[in-house]
DSSP file (Angstrom, degrees, kcal/mol; ACC not computed):
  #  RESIDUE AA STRUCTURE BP1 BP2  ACC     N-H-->O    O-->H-N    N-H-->O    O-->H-N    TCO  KAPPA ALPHA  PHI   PSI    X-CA   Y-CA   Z-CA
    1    1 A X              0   0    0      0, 0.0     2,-0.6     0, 0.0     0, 0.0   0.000 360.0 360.0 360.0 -11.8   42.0  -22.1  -15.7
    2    2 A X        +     0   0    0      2,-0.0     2,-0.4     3,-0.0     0, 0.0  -0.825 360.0 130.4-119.5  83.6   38.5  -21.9  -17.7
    3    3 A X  S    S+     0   0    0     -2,-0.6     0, 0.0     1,-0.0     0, 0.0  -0.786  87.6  10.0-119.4 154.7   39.5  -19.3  -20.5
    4    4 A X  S    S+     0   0    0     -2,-0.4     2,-1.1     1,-0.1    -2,-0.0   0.657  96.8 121.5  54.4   6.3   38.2  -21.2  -23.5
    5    5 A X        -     0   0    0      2,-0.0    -1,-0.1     1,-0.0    -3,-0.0  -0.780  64.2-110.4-113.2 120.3   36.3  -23.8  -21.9
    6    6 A X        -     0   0    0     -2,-1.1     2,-0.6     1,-0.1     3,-0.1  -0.029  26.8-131.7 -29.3 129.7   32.2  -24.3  -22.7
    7    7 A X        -     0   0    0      2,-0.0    -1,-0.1     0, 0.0     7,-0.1  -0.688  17.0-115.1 -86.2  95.1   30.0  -23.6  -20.1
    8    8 A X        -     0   0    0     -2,-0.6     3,-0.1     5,-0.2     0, 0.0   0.169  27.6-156.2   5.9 157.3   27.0  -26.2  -19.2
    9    9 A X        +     0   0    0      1,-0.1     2,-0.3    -3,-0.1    -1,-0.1   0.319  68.1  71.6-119.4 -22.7   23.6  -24.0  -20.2
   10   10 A X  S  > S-     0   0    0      1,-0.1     4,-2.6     4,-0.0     5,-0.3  -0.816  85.8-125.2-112.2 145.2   21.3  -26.0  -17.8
   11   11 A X  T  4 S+     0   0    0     -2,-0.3     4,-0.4     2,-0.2    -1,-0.1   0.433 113.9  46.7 -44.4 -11.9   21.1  -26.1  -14.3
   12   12 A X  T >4 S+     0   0    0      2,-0.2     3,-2.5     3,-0.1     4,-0.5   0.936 111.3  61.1 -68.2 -84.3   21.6  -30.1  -14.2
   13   13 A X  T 3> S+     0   0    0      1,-0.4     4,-3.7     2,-0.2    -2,-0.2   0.581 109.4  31.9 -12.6 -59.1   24.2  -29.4  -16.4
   14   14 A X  H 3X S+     0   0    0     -4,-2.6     4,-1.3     1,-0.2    -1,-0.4   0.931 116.0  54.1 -81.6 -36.9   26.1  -27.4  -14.5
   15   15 A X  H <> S+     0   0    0     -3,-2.5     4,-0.8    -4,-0.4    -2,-0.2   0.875 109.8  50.6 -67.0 -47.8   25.5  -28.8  -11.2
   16   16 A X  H  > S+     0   0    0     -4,-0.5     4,-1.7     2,-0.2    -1,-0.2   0.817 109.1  50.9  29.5 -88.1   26.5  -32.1  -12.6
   17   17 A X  H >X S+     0   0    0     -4,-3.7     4,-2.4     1,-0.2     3,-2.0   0.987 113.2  49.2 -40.1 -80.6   30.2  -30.5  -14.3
   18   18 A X  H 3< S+     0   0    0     -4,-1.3     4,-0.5     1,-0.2    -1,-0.2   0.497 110.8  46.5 -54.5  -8.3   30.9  -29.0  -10.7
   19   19 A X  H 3X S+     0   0    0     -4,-0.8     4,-1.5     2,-0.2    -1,-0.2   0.646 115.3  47.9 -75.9 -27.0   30.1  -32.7   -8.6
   20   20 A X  H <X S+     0   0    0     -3,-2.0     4,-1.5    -4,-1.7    -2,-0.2   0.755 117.3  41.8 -82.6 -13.5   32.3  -34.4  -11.2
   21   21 A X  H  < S+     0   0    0     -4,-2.4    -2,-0.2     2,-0.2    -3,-0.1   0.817 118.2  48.4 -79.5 -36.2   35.0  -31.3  -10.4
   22   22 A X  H >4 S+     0   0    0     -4,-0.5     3,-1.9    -5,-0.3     5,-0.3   0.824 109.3  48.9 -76.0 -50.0   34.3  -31.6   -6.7
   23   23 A X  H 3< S+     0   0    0     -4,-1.5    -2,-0.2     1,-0.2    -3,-0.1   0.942 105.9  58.9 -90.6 -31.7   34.7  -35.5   -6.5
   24   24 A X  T 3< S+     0   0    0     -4,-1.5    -1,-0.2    -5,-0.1    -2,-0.2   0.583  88.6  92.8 -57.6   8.2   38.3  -35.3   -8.6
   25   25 A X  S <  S-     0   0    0     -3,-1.9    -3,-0.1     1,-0.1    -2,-0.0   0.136  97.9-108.2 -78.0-141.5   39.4  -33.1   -5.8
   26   26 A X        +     0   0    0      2,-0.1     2,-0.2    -4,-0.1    -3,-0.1  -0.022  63.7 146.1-137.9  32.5   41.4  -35.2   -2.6
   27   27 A X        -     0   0    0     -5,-0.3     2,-0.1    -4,-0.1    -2,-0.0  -0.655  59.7-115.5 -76.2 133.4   38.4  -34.8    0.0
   28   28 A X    >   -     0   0    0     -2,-0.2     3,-1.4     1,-0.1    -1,-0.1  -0.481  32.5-118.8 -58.3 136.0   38.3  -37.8    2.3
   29   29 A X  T 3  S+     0   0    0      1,-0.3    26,-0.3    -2,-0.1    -1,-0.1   0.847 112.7  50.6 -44.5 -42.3   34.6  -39.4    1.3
   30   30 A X  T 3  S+     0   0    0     24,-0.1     2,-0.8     2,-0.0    -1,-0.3   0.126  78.7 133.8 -91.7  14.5   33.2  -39.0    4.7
   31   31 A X    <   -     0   0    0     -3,-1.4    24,-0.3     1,-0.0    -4,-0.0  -0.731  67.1-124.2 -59.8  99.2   34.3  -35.4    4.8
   32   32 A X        -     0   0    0     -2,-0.8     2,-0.4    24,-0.1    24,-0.2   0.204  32.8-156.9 -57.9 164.7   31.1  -33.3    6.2
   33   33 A X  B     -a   56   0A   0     22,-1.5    24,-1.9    25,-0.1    25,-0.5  -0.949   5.4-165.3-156.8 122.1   30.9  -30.6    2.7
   34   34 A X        -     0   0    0     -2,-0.4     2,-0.4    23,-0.2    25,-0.2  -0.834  13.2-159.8-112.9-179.1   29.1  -27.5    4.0
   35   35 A X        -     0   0    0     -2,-0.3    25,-3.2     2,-0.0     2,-0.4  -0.983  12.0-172.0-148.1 127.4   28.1  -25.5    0.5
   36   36 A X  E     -b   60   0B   0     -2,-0.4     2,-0.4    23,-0.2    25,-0.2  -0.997   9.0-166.8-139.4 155.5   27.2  -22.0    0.3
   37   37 A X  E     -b   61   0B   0     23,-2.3    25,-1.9    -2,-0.4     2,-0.5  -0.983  17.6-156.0-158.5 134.9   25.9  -20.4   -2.8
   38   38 A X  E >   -b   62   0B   0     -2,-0.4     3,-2.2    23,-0.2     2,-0.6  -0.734  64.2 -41.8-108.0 120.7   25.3  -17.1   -4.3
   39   39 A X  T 3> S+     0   0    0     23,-3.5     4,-1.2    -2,-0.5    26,-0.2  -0.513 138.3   6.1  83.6-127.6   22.6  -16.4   -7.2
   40   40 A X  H 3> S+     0   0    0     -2,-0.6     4,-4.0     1,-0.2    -1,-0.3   0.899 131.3  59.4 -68.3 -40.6   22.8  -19.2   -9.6
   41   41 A X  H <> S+     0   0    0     -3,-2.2     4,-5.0     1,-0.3    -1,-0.2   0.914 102.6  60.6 -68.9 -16.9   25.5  -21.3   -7.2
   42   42 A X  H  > S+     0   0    0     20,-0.2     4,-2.0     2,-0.2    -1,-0.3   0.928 102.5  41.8 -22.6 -70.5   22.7  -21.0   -5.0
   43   43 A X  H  X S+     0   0    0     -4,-1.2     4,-2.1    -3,-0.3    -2,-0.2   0.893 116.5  59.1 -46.3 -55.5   20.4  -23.0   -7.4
   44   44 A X  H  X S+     0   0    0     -4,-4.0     4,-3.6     2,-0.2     5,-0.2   0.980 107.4  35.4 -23.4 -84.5   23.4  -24.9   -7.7
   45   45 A X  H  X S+     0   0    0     -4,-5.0     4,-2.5     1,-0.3     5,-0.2   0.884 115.1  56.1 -46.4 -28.3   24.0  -26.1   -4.0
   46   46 A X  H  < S+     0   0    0     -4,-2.0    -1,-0.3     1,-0.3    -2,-0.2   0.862 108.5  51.9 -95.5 -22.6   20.2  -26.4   -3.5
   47   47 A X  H >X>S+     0   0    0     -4,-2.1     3,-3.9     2,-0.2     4,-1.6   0.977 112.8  47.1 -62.5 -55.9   20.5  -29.0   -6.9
   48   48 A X  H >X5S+     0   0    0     -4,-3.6     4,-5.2     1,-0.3     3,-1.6   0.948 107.8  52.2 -48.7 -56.6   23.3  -31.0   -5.0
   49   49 A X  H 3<5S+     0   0    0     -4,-2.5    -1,-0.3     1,-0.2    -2,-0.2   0.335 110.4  49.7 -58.8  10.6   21.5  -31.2   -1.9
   50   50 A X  H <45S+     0   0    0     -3,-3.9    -1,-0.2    -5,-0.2    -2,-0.2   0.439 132.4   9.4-116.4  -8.3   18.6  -32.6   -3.8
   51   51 A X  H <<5S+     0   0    0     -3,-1.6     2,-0.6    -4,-1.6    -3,-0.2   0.589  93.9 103.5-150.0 -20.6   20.7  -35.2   -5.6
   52   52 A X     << -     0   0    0     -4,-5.2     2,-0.3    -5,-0.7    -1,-0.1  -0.701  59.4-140.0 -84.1 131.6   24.2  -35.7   -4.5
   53   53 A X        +     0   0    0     -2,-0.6    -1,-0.1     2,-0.1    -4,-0.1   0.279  58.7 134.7 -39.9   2.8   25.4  -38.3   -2.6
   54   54 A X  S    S-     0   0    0     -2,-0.3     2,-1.3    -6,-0.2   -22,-0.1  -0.298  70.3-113.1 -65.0 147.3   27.9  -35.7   -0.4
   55   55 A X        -     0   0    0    -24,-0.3   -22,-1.5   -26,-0.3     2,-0.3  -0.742  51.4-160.6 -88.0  95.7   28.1  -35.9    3.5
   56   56 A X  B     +a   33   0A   0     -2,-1.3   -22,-0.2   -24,-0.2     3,-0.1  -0.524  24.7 177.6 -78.1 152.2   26.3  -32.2    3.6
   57   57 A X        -     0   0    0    -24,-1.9     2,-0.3     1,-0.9   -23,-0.2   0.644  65.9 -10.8-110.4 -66.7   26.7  -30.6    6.6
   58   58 A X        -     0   0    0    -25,-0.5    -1,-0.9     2,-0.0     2,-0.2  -0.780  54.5-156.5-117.7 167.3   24.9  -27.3    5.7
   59   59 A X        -     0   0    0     -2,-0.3     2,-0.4   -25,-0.2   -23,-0.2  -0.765   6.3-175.7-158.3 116.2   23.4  -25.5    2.4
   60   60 A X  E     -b   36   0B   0    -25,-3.2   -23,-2.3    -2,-0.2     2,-0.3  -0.943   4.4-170.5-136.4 120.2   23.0  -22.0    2.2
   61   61 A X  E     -b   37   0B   0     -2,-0.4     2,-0.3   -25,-0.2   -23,-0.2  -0.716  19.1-169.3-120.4 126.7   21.1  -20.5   -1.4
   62   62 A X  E    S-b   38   0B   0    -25,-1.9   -23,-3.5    -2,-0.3   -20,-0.2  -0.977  71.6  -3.4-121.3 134.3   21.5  -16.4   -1.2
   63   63 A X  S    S+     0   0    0     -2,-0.3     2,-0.4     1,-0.3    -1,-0.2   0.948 107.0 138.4  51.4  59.2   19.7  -14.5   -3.5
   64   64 A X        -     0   0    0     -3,-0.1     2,-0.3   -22,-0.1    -1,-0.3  -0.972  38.4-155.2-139.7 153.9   18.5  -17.7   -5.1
   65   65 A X        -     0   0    0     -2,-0.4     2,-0.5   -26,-0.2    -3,-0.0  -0.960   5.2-159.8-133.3 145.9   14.9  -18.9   -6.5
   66   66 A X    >   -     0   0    0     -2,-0.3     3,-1.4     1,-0.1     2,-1.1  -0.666  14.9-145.8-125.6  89.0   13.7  -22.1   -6.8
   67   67 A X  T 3  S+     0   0    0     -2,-0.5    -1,-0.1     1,-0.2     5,-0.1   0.623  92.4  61.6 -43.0  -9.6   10.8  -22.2   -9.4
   68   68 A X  T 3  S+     0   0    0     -2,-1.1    -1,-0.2     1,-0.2     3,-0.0   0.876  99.2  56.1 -59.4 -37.1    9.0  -25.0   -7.3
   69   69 A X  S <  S-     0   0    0     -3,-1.4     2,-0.2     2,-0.1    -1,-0.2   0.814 117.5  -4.0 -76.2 -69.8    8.7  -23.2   -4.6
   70   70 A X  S    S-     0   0    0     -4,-0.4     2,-0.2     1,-0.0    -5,-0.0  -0.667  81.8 -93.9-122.9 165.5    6.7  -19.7   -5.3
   71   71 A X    >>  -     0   0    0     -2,-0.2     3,-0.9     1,-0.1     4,-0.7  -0.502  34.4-106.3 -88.9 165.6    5.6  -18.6   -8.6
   72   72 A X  H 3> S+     0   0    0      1,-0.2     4,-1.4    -2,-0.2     3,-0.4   0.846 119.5  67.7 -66.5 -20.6    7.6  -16.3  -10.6
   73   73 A X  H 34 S+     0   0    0      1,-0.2     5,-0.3     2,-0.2    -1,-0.2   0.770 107.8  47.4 -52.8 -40.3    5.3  -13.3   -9.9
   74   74 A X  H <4 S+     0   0    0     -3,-0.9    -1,-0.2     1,-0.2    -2,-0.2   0.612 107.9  50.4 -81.8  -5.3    6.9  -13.9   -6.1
   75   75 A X  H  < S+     0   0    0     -4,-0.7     2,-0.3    -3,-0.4    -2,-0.2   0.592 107.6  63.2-116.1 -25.5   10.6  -14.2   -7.0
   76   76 A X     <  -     0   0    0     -4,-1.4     2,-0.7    -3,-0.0     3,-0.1  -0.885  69.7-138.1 -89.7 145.8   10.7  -10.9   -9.2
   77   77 A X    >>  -     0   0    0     -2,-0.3     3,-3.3     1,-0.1     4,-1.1  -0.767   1.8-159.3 -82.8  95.4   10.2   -7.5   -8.5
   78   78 A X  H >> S+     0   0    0     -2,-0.7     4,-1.5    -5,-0.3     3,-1.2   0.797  93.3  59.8 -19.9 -46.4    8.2   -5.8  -11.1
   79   79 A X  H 3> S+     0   0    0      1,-0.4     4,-1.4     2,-0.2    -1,-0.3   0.747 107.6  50.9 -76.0 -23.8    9.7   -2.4   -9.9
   80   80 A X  H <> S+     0   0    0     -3,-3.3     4,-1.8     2,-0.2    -1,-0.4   0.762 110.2  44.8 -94.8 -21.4   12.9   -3.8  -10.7
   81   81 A X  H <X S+     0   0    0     -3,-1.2     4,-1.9    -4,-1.1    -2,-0.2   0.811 104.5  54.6 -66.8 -45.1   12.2   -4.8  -13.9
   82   82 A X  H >X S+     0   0    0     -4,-1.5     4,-2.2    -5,-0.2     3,-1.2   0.987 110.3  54.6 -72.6 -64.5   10.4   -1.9  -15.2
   83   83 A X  H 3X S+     0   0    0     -4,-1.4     4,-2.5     2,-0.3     5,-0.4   0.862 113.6  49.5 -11.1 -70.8   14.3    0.0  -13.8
   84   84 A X  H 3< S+     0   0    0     -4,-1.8     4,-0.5     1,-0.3    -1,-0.2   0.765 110.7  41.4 -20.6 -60.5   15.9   -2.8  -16.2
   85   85 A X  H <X S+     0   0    0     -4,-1.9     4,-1.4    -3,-1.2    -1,-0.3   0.839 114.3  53.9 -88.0 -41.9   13.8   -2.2  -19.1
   86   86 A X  H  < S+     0   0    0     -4,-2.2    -2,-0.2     1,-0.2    -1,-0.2   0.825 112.0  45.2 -79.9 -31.6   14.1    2.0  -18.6
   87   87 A X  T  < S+     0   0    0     -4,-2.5    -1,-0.2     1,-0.2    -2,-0.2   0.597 104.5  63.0 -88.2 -16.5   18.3    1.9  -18.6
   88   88 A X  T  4        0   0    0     -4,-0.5    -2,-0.2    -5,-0.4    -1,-0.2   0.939 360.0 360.0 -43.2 -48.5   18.0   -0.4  -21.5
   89   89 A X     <        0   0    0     -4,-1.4    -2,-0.2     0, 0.0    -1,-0.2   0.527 360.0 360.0 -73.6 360.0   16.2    2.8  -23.6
């Protein structure tokens, strides 16, 4: 159903798309919404829980970073980077 269709580029952006996607579904309003989220949908839920109006029940961000939080030096691994950059070559 998304072949051909833009994707948002900013985390608003996208977070945003998927509340306006969410609220054209056929969920009663006062339906408790738990949200779990991987990576970026991580980033995602943890934007919705900072801003949506949803009855959250839970939110749970795996493998997810929130630059407020920690610096970026704590949310990468160097060792893993340096890997990156050596299967690039």
């Amino acid at each position: 159903t998304e072949y051909g269709r833009a994707s948002p580029l900013k985390l608003e952006q996208i977070s945003e798309d998927f509340l306006r996607r969410w609220r054209n579904l056929a969920f009663p309003e006062d339906e408790p919404v738990g949200l779990i989220g991987l990576s970026l949908g991580g980033m995602v839920a943890l934007d919705w829980c900072a801003r949506a109006d949803l009855n959250l029940r839970f939110a749970v961000a795996i493998n997810s970073s929130a630059a407020n939080h920690s610096a970026p030096w704590k949310r990468l691994r160097l060792d893993f980077l340096s890997r990156v950059w050596r299967a690039q070559l």
